[in-house]
N, CA, C and O atoms as CSV, one atom per row, in Angstrom:
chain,resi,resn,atom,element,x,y,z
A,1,UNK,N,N,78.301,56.735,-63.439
A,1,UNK,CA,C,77.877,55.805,-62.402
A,1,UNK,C,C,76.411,55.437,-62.576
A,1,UNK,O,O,75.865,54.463,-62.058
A,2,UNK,N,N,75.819,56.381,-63.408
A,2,UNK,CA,C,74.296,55.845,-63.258
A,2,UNK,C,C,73.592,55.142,-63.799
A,2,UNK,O,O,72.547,54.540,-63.553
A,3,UNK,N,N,74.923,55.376,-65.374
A,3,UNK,CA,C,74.715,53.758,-66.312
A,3,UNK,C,C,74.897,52.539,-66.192
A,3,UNK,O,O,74.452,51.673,-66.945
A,4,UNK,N,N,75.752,52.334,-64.969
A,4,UNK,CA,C,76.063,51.248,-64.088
A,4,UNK,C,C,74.886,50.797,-63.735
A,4,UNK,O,O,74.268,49.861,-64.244
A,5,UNK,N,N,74.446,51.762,-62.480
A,5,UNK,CA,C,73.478,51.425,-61.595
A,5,UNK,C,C,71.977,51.251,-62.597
A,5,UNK,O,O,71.066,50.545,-62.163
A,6,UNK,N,N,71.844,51.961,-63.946
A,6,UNK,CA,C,70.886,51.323,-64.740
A,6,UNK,C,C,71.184,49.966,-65.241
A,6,UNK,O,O,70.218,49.253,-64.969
A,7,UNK,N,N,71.703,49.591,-65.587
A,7,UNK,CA,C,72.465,48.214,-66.467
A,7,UNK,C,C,72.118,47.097,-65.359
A,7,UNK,O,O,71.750,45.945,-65.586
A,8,UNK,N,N,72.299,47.645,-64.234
A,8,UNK,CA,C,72.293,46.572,-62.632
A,8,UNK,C,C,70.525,46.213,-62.035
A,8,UNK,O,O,69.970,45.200,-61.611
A,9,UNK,N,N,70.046,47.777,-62.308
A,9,UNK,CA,C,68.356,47.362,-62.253
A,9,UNK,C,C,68.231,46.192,-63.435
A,9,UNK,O,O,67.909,45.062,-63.070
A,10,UNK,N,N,68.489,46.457,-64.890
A,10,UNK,CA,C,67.600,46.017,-65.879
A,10,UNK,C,C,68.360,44.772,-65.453
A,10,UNK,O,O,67.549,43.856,-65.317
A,11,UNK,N,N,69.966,44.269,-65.111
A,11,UNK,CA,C,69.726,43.040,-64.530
A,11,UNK,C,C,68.780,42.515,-63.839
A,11,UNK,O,O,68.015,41.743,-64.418
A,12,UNK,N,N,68.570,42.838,-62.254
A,12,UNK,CA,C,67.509,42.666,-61.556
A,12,UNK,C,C,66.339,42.470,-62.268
A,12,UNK,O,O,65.837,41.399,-61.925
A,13,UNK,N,N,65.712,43.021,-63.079
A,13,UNK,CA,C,64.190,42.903,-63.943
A,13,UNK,C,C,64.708,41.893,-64.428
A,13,UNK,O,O,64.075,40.958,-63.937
A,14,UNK,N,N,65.513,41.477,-65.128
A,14,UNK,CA,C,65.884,39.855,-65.964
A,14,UNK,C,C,65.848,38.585,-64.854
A,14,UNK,O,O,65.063,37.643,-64.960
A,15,UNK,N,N,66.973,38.746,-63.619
A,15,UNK,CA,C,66.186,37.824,-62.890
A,15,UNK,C,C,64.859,37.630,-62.222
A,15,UNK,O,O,64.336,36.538,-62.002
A,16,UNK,N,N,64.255,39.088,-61.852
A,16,UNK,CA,C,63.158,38.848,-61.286
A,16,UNK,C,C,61.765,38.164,-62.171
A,16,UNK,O,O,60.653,37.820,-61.772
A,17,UNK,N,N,62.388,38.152,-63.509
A,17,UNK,CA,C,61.272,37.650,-64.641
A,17,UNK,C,C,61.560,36.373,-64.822
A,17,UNK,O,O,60.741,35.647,-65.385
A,18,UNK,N,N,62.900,35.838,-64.328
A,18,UNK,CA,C,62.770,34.295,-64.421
A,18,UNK,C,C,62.497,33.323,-63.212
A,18,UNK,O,O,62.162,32.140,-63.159
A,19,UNK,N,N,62.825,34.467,-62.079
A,19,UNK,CA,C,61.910,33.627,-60.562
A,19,UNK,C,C,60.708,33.946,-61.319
A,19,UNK,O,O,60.221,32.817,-61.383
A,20,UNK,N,N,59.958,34.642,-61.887
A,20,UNK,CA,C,58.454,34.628,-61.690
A,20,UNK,C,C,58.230,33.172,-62.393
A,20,UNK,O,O,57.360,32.413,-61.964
A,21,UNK,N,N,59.214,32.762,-63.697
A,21,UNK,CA,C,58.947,31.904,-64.674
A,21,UNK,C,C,58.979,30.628,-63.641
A,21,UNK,O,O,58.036,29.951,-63.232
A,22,UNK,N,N,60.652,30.510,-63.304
A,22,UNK,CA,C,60.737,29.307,-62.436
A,22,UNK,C,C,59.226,29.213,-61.443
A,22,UNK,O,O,58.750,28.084,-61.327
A,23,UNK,N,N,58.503,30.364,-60.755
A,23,UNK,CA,C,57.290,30.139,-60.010
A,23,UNK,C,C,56.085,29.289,-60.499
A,23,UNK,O,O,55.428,28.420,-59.926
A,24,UNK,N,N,55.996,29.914,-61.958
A,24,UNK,CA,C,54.754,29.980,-62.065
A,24,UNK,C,C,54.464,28.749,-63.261
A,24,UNK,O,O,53.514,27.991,-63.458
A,25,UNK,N,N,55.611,28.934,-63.852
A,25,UNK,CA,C,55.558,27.617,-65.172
A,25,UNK,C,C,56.506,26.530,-64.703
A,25,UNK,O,O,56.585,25.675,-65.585
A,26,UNK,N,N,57.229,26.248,-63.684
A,26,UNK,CA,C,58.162,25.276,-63.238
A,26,UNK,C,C,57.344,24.570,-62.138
A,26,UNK,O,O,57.300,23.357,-61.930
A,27,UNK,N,N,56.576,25.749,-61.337
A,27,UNK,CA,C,56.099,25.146,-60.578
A,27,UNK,C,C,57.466,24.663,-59.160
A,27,UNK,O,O,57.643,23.701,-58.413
A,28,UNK,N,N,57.962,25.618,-59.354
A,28,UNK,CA,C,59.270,25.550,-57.718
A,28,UNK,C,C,59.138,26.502,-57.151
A,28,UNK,O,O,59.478,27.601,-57.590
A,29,UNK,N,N,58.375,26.212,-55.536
A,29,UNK,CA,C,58.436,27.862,-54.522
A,29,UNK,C,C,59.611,28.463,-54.498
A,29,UNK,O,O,59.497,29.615,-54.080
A,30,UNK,N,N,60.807,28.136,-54.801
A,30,UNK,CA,C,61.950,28.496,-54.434
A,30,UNK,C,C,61.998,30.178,-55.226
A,30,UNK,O,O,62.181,31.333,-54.844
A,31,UNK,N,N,61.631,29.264,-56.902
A,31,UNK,CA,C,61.392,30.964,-57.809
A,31,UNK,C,C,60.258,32.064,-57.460
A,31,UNK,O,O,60.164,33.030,-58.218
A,32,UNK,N,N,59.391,31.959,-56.341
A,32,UNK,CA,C,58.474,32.774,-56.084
A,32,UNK,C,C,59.722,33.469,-54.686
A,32,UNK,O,O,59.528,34.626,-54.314
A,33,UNK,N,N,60.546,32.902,-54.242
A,33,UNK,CA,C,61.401,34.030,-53.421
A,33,UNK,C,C,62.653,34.499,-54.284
A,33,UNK,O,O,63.396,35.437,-53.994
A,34,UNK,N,N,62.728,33.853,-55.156
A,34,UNK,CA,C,64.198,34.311,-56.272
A,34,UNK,C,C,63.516,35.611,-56.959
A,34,UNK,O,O,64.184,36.529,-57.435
A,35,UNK,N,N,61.854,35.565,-56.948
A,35,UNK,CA,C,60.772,36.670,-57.653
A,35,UNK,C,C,61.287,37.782,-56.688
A,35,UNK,O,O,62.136,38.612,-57.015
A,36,UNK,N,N,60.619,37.706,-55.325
A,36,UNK,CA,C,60.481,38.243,-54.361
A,36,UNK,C,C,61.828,39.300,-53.911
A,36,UNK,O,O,61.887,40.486,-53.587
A,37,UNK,N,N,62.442,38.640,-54.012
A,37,UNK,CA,C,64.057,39.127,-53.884
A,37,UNK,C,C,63.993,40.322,-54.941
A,37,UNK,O,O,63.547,41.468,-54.891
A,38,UNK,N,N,64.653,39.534,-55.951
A,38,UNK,CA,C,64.852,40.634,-57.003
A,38,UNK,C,C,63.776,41.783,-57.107
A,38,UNK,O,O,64.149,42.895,-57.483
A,39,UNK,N,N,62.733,41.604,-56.854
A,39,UNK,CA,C,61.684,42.959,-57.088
A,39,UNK,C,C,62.262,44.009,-55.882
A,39,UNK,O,O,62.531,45.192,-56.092
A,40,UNK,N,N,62.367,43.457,-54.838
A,40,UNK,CA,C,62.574,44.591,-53.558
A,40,UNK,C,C,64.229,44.845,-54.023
A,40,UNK,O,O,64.541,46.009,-53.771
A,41,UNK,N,N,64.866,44.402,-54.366
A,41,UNK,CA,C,65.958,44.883,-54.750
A,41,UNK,C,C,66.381,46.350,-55.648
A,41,UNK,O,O,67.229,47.237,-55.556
A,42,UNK,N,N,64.774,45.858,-56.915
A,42,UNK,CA,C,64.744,46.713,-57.875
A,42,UNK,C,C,64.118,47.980,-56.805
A,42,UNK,O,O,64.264,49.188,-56.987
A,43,UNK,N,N,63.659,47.561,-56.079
A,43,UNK,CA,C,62.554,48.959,-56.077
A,43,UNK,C,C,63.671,49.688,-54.785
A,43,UNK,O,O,63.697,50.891,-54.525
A,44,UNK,N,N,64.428,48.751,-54.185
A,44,UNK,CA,C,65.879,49.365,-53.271
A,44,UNK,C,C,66.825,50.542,-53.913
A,44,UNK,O,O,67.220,51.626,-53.483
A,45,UNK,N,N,67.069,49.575,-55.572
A,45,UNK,CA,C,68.416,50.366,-56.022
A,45,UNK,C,C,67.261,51.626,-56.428
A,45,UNK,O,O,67.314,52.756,-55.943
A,46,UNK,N,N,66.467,51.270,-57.187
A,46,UNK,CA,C,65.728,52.249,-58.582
A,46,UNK,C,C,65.648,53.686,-57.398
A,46,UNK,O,O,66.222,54.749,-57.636
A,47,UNK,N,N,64.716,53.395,-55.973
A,47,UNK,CA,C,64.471,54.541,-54.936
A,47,UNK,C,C,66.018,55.356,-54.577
A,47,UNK,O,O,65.916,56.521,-54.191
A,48,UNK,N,N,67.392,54.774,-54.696
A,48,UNK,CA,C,68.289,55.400,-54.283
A,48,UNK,C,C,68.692,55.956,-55.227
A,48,UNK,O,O,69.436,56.924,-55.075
A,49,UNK,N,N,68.260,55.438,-56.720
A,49,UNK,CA,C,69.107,56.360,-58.159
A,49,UNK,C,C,68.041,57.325,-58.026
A,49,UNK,O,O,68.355,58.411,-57.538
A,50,UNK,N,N,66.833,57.136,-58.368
A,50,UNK,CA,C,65.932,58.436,-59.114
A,50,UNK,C,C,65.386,58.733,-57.416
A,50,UNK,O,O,64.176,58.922,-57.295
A,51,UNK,N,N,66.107,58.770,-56.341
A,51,UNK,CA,C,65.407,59.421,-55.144
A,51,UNK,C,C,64.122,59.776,-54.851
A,51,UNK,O,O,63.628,60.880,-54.622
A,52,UNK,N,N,63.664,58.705,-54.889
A,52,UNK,CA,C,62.583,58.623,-54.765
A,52,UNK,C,C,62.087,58.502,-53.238
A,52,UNK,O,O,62.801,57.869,-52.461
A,53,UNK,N,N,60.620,59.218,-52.675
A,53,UNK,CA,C,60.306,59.644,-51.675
A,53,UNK,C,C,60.145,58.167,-50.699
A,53,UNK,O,O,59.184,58.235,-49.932
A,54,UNK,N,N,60.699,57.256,-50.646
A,54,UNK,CA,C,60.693,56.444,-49.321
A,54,UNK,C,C,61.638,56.386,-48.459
A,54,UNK,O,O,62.813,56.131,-48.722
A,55,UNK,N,N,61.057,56.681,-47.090
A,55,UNK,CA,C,61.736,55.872,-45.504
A,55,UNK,C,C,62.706,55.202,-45.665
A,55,UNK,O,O,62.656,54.065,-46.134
A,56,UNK,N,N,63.935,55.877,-45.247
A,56,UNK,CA,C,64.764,54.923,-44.889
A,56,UNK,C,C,64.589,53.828,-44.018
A,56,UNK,O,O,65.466,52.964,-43.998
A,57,UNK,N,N,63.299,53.694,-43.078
A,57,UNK,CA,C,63.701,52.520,-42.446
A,57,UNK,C,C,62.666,51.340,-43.423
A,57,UNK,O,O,62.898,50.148,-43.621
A,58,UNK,N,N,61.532,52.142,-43.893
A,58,UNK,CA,C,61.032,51.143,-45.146
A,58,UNK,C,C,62.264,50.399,-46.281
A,58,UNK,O,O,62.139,49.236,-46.666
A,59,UNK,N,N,63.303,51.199,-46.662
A,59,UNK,CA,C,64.012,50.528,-47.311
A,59,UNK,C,C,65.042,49.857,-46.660
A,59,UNK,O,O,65.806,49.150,-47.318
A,60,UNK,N,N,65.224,50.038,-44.914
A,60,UNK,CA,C,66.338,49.013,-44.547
A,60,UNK,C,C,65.030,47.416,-44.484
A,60,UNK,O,O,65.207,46.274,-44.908
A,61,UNK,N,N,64.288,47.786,-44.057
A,61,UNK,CA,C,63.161,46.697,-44.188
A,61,UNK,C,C,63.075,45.924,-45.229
A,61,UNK,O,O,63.216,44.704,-45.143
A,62,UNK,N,N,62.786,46.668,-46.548
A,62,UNK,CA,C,62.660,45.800,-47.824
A,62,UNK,C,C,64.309,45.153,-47.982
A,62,UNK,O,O,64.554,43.949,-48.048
A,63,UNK,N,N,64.906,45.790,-48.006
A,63,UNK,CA,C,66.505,44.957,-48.228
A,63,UNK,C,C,66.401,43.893,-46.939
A,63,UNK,O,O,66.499,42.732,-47.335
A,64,UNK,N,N,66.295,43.964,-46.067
A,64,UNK,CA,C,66.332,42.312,-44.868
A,64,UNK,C,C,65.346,41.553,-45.301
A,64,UNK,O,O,65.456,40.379,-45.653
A,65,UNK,N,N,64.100,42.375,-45.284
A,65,UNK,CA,C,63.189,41.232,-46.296
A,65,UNK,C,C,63.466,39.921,-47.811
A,65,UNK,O,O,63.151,38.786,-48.171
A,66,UNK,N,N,64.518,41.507,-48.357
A,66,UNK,CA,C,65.046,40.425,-49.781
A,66,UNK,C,C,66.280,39.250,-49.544
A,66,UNK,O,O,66.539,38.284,-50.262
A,67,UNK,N,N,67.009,39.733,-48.146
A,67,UNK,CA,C,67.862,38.991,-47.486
A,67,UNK,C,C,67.426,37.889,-47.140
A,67,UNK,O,O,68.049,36.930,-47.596
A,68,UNK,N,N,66.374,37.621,-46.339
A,68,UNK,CA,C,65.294,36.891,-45.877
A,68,UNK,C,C,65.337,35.857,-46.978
A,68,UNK,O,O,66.002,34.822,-46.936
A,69,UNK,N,N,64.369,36.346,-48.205
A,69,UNK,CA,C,63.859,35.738,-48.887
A,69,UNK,C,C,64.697,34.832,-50.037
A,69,UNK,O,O,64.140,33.944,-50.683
A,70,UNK,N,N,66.141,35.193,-50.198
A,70,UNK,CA,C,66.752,34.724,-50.666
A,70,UNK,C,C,67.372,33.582,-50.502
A,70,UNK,O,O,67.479,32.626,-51.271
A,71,UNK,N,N,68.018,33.854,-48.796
A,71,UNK,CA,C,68.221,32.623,-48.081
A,71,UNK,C,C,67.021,31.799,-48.103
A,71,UNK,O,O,67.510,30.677,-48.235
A,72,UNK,N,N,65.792,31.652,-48.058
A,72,UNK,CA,C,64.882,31.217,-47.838
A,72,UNK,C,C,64.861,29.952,-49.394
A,72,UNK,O,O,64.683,28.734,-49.356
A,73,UNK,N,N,65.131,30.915,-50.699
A,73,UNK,CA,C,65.618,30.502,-52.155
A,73,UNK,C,C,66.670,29.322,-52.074
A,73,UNK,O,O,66.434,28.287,-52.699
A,74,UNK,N,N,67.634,29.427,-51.446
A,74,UNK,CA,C,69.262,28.838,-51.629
A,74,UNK,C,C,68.631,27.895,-50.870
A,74,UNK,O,O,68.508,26.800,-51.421
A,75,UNK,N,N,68.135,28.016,-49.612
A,75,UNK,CA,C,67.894,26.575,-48.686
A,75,UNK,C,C,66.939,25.688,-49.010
A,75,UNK,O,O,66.895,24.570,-48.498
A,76,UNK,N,N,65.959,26.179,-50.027
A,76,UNK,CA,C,64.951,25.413,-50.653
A,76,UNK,C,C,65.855,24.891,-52.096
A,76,UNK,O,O,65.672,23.822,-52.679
A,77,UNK,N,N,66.453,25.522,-52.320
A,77,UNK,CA,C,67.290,24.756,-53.715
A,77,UNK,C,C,68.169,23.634,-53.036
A,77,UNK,O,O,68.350,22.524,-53.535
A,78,UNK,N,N,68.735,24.102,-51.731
A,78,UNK,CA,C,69.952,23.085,-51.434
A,78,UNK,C,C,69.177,21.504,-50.857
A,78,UNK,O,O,69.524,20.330,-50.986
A,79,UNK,N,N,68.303,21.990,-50.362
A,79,UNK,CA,C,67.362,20.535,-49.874
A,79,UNK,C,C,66.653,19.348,-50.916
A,79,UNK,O,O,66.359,18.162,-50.765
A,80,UNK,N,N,66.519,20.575,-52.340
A,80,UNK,CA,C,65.916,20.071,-53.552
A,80,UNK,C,C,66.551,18.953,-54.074
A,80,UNK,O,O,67.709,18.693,-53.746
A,81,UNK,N,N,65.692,18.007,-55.139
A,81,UNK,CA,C,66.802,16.965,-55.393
A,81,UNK,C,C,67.133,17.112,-56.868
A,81,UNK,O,O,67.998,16.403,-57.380
């Protein structure tokens, strides 16, 4: 199971490196929350595999945050032309 849940971070790091791209060389806010997302995601799953010392309510936080920010992604893409 944990090669799974590794294979699923290093996904996450692949998208979170192309919101940064779409941000920063495209020039679309949308990829600075497609960034945003995927990082709190990574740092969601990575804290529940290698148990790492954070708050559960810090991590129900960062996951609504990446919830947040995603929708925030899709509705700025869907308005886009």
């Amino acid at each position: 199971m944990n090669a799974i849940q590794n294979v699923s971070i290093l996904l996450e790091l692949a998208v979170t490196i192309l919101g940064l791209l779409i941000w920063l060389q495209k020039k679309k806010t949308y990829g600075a929350f497609i960034f945003l997302t995927f990082l709190l995601y990574m740092v969601y799953d990575a804290s529940r595999l290698w148990s790492l010392a954070i708050p559960e309510l810090v991590l129900r936080i960062l996951y609504a945050t990446a919830s947040l920010s995603i929708l925030i992604a899709v509705w700025k893409l869907f308005k886009s032309e």
